[in-house]
C-alpha positions as CSV (number, residue, x, y, z in Angstrom):
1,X,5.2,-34.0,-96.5
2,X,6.2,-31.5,-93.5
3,X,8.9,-28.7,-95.0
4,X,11.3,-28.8,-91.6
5,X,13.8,-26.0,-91.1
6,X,17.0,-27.0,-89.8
7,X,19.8,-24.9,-88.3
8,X,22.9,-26.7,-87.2
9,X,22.6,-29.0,-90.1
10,X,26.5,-29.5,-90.5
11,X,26.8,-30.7,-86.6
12,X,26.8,-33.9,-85.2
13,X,22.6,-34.3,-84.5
14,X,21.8,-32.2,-87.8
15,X,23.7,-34.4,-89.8
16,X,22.4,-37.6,-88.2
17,X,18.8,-36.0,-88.9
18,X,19.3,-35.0,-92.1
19,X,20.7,-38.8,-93.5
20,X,18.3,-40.3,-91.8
21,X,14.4,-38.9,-92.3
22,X,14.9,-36.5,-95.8
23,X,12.3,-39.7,-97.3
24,X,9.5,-38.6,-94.7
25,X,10.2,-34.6,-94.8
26,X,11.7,-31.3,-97.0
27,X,14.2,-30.5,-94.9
28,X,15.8,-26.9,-95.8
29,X,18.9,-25.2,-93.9
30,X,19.9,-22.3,-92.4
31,X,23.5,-21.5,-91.1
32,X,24.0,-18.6,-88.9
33,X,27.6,-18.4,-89.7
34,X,27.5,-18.8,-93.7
35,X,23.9,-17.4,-94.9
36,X,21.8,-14.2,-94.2
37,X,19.4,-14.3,-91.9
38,X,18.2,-10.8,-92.9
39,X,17.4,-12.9,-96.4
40,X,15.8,-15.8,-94.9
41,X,12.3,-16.7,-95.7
42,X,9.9,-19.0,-93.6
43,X,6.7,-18.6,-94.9
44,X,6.5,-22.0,-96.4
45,X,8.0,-23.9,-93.2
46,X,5.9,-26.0,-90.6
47,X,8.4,-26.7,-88.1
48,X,12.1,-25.3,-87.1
49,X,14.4,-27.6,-85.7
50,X,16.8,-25.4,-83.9
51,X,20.1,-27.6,-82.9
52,X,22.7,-24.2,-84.2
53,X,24.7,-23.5,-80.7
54,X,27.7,-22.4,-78.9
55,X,28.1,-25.7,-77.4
56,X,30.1,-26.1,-74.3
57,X,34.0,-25.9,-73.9
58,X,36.3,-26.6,-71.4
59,X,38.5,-23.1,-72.8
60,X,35.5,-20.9,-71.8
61,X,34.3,-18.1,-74.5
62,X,32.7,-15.0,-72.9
63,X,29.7,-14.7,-71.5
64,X,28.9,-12.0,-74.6
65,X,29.4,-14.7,-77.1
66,X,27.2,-17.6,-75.2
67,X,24.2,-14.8,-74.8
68,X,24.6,-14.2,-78.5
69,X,24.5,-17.3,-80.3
70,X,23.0,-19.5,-78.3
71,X,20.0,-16.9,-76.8
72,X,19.7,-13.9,-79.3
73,X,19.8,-16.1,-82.4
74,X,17.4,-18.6,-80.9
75,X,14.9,-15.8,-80.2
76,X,15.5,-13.7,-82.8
77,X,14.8,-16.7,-85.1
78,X,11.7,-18.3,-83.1
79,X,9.9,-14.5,-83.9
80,X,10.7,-14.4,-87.2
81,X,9.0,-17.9,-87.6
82,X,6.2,-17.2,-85.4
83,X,5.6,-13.9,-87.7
84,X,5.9,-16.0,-90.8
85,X,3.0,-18.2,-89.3
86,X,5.3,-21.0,-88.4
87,X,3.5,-23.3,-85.9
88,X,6.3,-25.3,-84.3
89,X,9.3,-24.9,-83.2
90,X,11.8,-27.2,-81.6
91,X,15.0,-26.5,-79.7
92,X,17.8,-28.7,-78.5
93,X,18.8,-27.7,-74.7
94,X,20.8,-29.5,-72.7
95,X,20.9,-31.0,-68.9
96,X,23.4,-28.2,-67.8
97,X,20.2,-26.5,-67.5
98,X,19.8,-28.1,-64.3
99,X,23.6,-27.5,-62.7
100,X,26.3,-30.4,-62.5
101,X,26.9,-33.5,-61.5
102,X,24.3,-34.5,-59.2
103,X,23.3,-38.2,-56.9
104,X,19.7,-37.1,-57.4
105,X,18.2,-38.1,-61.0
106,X,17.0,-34.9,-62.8
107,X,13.1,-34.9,-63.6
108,X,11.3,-32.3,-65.9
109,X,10.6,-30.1,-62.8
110,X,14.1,-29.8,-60.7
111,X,14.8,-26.9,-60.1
112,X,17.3,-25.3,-62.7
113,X,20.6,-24.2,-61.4
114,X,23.2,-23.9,-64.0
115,X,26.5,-23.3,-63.4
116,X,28.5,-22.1,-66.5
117,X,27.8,-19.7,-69.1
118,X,26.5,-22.2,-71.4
119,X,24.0,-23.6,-69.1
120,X,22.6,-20.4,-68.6
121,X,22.7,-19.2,-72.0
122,X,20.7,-22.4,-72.7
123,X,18.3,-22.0,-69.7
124,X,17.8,-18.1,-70.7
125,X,17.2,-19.2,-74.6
126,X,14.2,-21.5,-73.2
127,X,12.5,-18.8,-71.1
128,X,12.9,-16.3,-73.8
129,X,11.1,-18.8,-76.3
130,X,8.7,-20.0,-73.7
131,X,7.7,-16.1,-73.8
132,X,6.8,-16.3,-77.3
133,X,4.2,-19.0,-77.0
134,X,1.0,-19.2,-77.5
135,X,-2.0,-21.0,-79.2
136,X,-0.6,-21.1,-82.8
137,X,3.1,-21.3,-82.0
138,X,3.9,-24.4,-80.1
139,X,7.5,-24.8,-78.4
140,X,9.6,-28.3,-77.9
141,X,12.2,-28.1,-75.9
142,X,14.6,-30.8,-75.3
143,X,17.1,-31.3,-72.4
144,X,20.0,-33.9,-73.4
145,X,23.2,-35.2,-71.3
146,X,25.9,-36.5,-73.5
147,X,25.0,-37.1,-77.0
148,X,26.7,-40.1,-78.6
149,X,26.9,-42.0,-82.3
150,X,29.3,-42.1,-84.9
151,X,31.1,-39.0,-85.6
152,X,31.0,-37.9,-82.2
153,X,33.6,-35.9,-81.0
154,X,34.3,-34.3,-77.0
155,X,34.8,-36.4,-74.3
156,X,33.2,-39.2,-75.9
157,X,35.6,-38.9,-78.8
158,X,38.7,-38.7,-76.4
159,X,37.2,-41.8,-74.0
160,X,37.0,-44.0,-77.6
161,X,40.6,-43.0,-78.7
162,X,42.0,-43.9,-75.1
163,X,40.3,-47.5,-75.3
164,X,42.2,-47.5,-78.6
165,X,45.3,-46.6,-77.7
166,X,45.9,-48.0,-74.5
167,X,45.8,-51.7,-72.5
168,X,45.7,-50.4,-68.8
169,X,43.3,-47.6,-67.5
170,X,43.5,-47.3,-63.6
171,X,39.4,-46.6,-63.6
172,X,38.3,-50.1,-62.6
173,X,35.4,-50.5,-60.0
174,X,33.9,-46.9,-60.6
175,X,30.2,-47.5,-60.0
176,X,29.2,-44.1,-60.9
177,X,25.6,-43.3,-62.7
178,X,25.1,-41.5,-65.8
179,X,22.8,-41.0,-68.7
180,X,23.5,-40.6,-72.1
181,X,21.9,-40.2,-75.4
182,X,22.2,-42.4,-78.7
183,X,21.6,-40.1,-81.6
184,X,18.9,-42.3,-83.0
185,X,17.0,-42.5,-80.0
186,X,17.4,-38.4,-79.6
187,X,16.0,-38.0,-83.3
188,X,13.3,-40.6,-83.1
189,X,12.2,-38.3,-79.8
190,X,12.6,-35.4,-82.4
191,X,10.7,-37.0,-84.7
192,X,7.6,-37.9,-82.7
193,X,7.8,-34.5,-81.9
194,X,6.9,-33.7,-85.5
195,X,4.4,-36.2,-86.0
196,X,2.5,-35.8,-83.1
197,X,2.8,-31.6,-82.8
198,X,3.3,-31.7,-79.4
199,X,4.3,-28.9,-77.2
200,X,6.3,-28.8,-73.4
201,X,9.6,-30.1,-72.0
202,X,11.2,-33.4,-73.2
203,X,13.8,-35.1,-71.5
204,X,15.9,-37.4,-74.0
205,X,18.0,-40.3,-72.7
206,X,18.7,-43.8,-73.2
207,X,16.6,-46.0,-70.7
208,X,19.9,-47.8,-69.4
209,X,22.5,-45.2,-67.0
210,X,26.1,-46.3,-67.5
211,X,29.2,-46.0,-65.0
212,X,32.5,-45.0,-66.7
213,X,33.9,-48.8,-66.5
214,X,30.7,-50.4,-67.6
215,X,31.3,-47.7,-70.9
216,X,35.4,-48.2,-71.2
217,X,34.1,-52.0,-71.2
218,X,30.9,-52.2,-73.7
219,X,34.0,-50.0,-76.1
220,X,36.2,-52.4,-75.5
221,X,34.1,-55.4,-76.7
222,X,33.2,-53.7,-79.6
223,X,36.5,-52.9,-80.4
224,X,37.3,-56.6,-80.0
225,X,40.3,-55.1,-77.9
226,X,41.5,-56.7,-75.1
227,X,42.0,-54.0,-71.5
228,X,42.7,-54.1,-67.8
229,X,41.1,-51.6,-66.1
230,X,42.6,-51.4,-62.2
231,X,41.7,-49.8,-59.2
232,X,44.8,-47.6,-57.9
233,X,45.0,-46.3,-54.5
234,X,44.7,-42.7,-53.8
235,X,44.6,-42.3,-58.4
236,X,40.6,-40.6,-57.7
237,X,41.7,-37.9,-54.9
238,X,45.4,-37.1,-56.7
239,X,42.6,-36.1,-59.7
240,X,40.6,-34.8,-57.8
241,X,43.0,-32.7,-56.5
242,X,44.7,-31.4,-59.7
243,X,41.7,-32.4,-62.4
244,X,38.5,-31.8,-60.4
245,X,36.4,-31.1,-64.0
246,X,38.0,-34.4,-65.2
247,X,37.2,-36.2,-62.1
248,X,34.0,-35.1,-61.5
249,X,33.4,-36.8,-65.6
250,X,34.6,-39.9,-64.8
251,X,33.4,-39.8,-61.1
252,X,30.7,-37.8,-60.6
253,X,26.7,-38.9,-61.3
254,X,24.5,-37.2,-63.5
255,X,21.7,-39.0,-64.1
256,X,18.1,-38.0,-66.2
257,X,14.6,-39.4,-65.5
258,X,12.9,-39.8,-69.0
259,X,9.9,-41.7,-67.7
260,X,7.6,-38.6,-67.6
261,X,8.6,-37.6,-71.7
262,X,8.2,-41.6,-72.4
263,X,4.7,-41.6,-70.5
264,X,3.8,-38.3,-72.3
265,X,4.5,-39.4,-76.1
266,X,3.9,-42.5,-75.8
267,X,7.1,-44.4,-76.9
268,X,10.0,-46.8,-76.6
269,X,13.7,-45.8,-77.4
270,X,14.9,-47.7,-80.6
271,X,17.9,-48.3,-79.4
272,X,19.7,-49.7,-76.0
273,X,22.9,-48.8,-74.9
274,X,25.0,-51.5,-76.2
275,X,23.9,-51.3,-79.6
276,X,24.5,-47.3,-79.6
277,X,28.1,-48.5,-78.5
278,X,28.0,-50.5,-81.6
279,X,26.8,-48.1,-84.0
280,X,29.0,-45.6,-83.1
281,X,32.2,-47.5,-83.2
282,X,31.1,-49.3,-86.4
283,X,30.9,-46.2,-88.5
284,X,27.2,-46.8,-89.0
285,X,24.3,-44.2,-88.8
């Protein structure tokens, strides 16, 4: 049995990972925030699993604190595990890497133009590890859209509550594309990962891309909740105009290409859309 490292263990994905595979591997944490890094040992470990981040926020933090958590602990963590003799090391990026919204799918080798702090922090974080690499220290790195599953919380969490709360959205007819993540299908990626020892860039995402109505729709159904979504003139360029974040969120396309990471592991995603829909309104993991 593999002894896993796991930072980030009380988020969303470390949680998920931790109910979910602690019958196939040891899995210790680590918290950045509550334990000693100073103190921690990794002699013993096979693989880190690096998910601890400043994740993104509309209320931006400074650039300072992006760089720090999110690039200074990552590295500063991957070369304490490579001098331990650690040979694997996985860490969770994100599609910001690329830029925004975008009509042109992202592959493994667009070209990377982030836009925000995070994005960069993130995209810094994977050159600095990709810097430590070498024959006996192998590094994963996984770019993600949108995670979703239950306990999520965000814009997903907000775009569930609204489908609870209300009967009339004015965002019929959007025919927007984007990709999203179940959290099963994201760990069974992580997992394979593991198992096979593999190296390189992974994009994770859920074989189906979803517009905003088709989403507010599959929620709907699952809610058993009955809603009326409507197309209102000149509704997309008043938001536009005074919420062009929001807009470009329920608007914009942002779309991942995961054929090349299916092709190169070899695998199916365990999950389709709809029944991630399911699972995370259901309550079940």
């Amino acid at each position: 049995m593999k002894k896993i490292l796991l930072t980030g263990s009380n988020g969303f994905i470390g949680n998920y990972f931790q109910d979910n595979y602690t019958d196939k591997y040891n899995i210790k944490t680590f918290s950045f925030r509550n334990d000693d890094f100073e103190s921690l040992h990794v002699d013993d470990i096979d693989v880190v699993i690096h998910l601890s981040a400043l994740v993104h926020q509309i209320g931006e933090l400074s650039k300072e604190k992006y760089e720090e958590i999110n690039v200074t602990q990552t590295v500063n963590l991957a070369k304490k595990a490579k001098a331990s003799g650690v040979n694997h090391f996985i860490f969770m990026s994100t599609v910001k890497v690329y830029g925004e919204e975008s009509d042109i799918a992202y592959k493994n080798n667009s070209i990377c133009k982030p836009q925000d702090d995070y994005g960069k922090s993130k995209l810094k974080a994977e050159q600095g590890l990709k810097n430590l690499q070498n024959d006996n220290f192998k590094i994963s790195i996984i770019r993600t859209p949108i995670v979703y599953g239950y306990g999520v919380k965000g814009n997903m969490k907000k775009i569930v509550n609204l489908v609870k709360n209300t009967s009339i959205l004015p965002l019929g007819k959007i025919k927007n594309r984007r990709s999203m993540v179940y959290i099963g299908n994201l760990c069974n990626i992580i997992d394979i990962l593991i198992v096979k020892e593999r190296r390189g860039l992974f994009l994770a995402s859920d074989d189906e891309v979803v517009s905003t109505t088709f989403l507010i729709e599959q929620i709907s159904k699952t809610l058993n909740k009955s809603i009326y979504l409507i197309k209102v003139p000149f509704f997309t360029n008043i938001l536009k105009l005074v919420k062009p974040t929001f807009y470009k969120r329920l608007y914009g396309n942002l779309e991942i290409d995961n054929r090349e990471t299916k092709k190169n592991l070899d695998f199916k995603n365990p999950y389709t859309t709809k029944e991630g829909i399911e699972l995370m309104i259901k309550g079940k993991k």
